[in-house]
Backbone as CSV, one residue per row, in Angstrom:
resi,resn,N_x,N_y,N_z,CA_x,CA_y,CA_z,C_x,C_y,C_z
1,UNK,-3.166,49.414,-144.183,-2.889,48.731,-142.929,-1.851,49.534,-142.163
2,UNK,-2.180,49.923,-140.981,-1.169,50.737,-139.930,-0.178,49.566,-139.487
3,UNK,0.846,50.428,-138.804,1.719,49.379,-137.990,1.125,48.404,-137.148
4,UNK,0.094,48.664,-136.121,-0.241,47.694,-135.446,-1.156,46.524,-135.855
5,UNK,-1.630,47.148,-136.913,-2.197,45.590,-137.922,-1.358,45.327,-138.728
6,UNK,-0.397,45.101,-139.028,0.686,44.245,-139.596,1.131,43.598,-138.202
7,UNK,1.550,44.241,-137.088,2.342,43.677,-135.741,1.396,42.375,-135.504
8,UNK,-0.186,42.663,-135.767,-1.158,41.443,-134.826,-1.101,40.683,-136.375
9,UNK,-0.959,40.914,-137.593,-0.925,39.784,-138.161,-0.118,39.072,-138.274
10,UNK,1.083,39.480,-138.102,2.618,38.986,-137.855,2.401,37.862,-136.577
11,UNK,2.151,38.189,-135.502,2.091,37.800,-134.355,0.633,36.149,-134.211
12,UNK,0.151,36.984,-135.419,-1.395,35.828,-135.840,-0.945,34.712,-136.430
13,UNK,-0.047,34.806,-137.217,0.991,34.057,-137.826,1.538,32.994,-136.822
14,UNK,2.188,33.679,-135.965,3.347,32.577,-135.030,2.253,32.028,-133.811
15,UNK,1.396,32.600,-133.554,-0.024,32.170,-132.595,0.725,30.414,-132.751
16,UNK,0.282,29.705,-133.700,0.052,28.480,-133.589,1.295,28.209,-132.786
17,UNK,2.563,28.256,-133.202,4.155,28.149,-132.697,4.177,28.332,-131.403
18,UNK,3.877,29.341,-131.263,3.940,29.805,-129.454,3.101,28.830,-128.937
19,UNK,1.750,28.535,-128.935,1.072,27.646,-128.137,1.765,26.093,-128.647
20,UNK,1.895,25.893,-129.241,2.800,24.498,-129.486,4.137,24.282,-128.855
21,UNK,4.736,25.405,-128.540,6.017,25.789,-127.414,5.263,25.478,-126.122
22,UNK,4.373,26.413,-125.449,4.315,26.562,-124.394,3.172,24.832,-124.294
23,UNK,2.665,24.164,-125.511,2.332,22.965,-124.777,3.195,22.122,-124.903
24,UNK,4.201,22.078,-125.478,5.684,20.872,-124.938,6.332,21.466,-123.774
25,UNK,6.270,22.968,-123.221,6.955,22.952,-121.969,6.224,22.934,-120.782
26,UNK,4.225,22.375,-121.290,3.536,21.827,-120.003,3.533,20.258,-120.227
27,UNK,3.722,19.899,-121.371,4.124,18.304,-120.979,5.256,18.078,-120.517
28,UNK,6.461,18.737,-120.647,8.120,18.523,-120.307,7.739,18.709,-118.989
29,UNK,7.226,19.920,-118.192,6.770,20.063,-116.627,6.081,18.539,-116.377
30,UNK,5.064,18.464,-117.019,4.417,17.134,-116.386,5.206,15.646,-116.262
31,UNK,5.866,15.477,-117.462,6.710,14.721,-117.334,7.690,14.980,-116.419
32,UNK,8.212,16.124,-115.930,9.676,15.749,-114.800,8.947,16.071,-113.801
33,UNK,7.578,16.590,-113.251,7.501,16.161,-111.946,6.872,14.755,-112.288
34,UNK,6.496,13.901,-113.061,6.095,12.951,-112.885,7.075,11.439,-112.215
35,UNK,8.525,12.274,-113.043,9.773,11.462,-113.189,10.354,11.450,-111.311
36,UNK,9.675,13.558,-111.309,10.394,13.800,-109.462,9.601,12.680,-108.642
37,UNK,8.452,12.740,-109.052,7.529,11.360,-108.158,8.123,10.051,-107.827
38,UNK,8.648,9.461,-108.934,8.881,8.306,-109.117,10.539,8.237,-108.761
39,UNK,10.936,9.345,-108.786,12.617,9.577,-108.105,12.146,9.432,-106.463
40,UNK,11.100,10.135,-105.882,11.049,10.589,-104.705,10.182,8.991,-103.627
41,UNK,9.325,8.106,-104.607,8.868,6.861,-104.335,10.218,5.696,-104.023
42,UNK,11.209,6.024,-105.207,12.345,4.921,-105.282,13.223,5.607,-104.020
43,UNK,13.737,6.587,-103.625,14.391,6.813,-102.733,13.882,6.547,-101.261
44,UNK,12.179,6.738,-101.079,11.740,6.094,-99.758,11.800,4.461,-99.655
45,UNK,11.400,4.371,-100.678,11.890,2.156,-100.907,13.156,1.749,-100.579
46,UNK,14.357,2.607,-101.292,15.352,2.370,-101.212,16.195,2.666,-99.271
47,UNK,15.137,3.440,-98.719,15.458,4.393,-97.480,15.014,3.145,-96.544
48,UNK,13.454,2.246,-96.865,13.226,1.769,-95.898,14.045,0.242,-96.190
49,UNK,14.481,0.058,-97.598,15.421,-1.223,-97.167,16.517,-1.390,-96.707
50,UNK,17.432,0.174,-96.520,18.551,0.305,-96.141,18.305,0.255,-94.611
51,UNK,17.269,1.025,-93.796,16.957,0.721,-92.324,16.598,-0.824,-92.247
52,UNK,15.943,-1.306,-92.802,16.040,-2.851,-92.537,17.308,-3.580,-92.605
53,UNK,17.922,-3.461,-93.480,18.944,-3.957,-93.995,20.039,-3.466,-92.484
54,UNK,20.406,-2.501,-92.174,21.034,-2.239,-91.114,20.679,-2.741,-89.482
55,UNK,19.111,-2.850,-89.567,18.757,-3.806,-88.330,18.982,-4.873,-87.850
56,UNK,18.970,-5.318,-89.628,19.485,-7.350,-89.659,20.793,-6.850,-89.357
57,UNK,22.003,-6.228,-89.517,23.316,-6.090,-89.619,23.577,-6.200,-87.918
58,UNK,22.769,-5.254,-87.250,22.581,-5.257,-86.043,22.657,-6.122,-84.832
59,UNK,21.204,-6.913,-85.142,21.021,-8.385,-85.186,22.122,-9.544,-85.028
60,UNK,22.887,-9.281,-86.056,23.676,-10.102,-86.452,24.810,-10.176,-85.674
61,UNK,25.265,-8.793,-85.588,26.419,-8.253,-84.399,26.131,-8.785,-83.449
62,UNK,25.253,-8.512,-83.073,24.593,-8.922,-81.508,24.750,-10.832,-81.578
63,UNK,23.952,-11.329,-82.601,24.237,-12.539,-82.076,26.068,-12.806,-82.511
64,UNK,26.459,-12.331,-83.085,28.144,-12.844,-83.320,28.780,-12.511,-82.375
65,UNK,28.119,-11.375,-81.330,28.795,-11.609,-79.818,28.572,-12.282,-79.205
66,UNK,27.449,-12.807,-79.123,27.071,-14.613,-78.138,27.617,-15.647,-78.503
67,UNK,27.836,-15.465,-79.979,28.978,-16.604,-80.508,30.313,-16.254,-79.862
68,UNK,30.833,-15.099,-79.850,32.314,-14.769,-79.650,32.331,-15.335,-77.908
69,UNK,31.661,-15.144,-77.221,31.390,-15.440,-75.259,31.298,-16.958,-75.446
70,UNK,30.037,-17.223,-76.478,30.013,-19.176,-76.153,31.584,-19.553,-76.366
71,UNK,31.933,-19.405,-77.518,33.478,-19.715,-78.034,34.398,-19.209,-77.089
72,UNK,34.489,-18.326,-76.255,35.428,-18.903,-75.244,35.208,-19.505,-74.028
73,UNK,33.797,-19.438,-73.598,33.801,-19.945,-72.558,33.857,-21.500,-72.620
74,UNK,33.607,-22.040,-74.110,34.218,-23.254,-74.490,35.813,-23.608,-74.465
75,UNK,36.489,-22.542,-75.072,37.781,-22.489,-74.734,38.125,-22.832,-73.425
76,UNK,38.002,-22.088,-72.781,38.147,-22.407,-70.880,38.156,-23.462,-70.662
77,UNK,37.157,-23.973,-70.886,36.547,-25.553,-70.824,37.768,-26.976,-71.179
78,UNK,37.743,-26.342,-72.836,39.020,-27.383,-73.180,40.154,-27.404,-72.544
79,UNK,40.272,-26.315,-72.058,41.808,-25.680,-71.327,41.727,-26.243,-70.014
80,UNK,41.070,-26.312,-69.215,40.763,-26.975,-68.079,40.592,-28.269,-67.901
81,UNK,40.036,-29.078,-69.204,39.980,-30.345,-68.956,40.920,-30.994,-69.486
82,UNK,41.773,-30.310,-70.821,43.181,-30.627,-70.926,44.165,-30.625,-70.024
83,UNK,44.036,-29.657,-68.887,44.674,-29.481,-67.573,44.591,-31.243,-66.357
84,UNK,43.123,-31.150,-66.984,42.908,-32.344,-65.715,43.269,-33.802,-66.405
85,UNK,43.051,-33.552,-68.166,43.448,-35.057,-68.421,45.161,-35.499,-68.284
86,UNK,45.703,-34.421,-68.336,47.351,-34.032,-67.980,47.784,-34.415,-66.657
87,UNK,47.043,-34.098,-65.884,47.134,-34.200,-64.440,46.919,-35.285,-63.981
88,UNK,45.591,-36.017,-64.274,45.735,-37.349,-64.126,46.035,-38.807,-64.842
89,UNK,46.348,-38.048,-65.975,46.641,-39.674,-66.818,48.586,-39.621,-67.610
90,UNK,48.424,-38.473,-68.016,49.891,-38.145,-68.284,51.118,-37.474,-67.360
91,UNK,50.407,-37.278,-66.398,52.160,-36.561,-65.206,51.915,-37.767,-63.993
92,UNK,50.982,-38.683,-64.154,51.406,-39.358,-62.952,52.666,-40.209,-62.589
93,UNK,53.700,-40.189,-62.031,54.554,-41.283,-62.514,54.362,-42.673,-62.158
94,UNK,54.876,-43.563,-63.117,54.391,-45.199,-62.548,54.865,-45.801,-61.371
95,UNK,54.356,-46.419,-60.636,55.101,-46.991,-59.565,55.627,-48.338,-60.041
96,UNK,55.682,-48.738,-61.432,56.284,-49.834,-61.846,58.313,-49.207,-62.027
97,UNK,57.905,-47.801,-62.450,59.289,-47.080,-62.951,59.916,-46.512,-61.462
98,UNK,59.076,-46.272,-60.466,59.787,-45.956,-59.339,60.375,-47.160,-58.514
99,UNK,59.681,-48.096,-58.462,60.340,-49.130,-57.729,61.489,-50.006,-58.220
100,UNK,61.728,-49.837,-60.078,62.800,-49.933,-60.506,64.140,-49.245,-60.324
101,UNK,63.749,-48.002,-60.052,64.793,-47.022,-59.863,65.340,-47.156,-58.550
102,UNK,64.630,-47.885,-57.674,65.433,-48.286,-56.418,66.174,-49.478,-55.893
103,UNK,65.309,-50.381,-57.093,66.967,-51.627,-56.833,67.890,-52.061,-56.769
C-alpha cells in the first residue's frame, strides 16, 4: 500500500464523522434561521402593538385636552355664579339694619 492508499483509507475511516458534523451544522443552520423567523414574526407583532398602543395614547391625550377646556370653562362658570350669588344675596345690606342705624 503507497501513501495515498493509506491517506484514502484513513480519511474512509472518518467519512462517517465528517458527514455527521456537517449534518448537525445543516440542522443547527435550519434550526437558527428557523428561530431568525420566529424572532423576526415576534418583533413585527410586537411593532404593530406598540403603533397601536401609541395611537390609543394619542387618542387619549387628545381627549384629556377636552377634559382639561370642559374643566375650566366649568370653572369660569362657578366663579361667575359665585360672583352673582355674592352680589345678590350676601353683599346686599338690609334695610332693616340701615334704618336702625339712623334712629
Amino acid at each position: 500500500m503507497g501513501s495515498s492508499d493509506q491517506d484514502r483509507h484513513q480519511l474512509g475511516d472518518s467519512e462517517p464523522v465528517g458527514l455527521a458534523i456537517l449534518a448537525a451544522l445543516e440542522d443547527a443552520s435550519r434550526q437558527s434561521m428557523a428561530e431568525r423567523e420566529r424572532a423576526i414574526e415576534a418583533a413585527h407583532i410586537l411593532s404593530d402593538r406598540l403603533r397601536a398602543a401609541e395611537g390609543h395614547a394619542k387618542q387619549l391625550e387628545t381627549e384629556i385636552e377636552g377634559f382639561r377646556q370642559r374643566a375650566f370653562a366649568v370653572e369660569k362658570w362657578l366663579v361667575r355664579i359665585q360672583a352673582e350669588i355674592q352680589n345678590k344675596f350676601l353683599i346686599q345690606p338690609s334695610p332693616v339694619g340701615a334704618s336702625a342705624s339712623r334712629g
